[in-house]
Each structure stands twice: as structure tokens, then as C-alpha cells.
C-alpha positions as CSV (number, residue, x, y, z in Angstrom):
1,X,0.0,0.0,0.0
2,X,1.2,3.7,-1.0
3,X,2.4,5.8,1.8
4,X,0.3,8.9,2.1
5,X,3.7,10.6,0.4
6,X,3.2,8.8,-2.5
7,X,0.1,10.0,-3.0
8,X,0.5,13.3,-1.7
9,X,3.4,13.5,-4.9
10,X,1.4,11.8,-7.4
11,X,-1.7,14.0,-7.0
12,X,-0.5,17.5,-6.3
13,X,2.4,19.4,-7.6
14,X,4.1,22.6,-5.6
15,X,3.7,25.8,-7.1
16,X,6.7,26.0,-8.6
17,X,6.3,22.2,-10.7
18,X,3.0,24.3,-11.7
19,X,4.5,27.7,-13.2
20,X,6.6,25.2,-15.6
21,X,4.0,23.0,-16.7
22,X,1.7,26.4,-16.8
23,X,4.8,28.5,-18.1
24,X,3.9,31.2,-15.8
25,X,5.7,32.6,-12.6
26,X,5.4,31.6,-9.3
27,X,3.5,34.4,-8.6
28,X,0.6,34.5,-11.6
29,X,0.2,30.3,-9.9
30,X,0.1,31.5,-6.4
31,X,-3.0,34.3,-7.7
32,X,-4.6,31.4,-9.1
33,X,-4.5,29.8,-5.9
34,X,-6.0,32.1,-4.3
35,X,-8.3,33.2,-7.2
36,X,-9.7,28.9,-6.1
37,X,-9.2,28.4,-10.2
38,X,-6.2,25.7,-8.2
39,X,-7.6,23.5,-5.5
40,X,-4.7,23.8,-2.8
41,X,-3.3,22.5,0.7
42,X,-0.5,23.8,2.9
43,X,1.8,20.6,3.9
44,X,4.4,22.4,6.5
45,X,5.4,25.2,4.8
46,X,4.6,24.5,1.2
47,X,1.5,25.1,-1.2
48,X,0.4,22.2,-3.2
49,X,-2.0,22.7,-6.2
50,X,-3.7,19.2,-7.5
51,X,-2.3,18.1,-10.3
52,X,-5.5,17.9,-12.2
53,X,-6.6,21.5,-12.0
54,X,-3.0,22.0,-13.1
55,X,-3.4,20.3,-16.0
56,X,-7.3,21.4,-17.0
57,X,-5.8,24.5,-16.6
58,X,-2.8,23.9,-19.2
59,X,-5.6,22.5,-21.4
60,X,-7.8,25.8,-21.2
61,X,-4.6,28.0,-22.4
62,X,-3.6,25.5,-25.2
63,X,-7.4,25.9,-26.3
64,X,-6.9,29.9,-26.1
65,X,-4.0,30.2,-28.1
66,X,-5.2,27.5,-30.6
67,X,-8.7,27.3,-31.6
């Protein structure tokens, strides 16, 4: 069985992971955090966003700058 780790990594990313795979500073990820457009938790003293949102997210900008 998966430690709680394991899934902790394989569901969320940090917000740093998520500006590269959005291309977009720390900051503008952060703002969507707190904008609720990224579902996030606060392990210790880092954010996590999950990695689906991330990814719906990249999907919505691909669909924006190629329709």
C-alpha cells in the first residue's frame, strides 16, 4: 500500500512544478491559488496545487491560443 507521500506526490504538484508546466511565474500560480481556479493544501510550509486542476488549466490556455 502507498504511503500517504506517495500520493500526496502523485496527486498535487508545488507551485513552482506548476508555473513550468503552466509556463507562468510563481506568482501568476500562487493568484490562481488564491483566485480557487487551483484547489490547494499547505503541507508544513509548502502550497500544493492538484495536479488535475493544473493540468485542465494547461488545457484551457492550449485551447486559447489555438482554436
Amino acid at each position: 500500500m502507498p504511503s500517504a507521500d506517495v500520493t500526496l506526490t502523485e496527486a498535487m504538484m508545488t507551485l513552482a512544478e506548476a508555473g513550468i508546466r503552466l509556463r507562468l511565474p510563481y506568482q501568476d500560480v500562487h493568484r490562481l491559488m488564491l483566485l480557487g481556479t487551483l484547489e490547494s493544501t499547505k503541507r508544513g510550509s509548502r502550497w500544493y496545487v492538484k495536479r488535475v486542476d493544473v493540468e485542465r488549466v494547461a488545457a484551457e490556455r492550449d485551447r486559447a491560443r489555438h482554436p
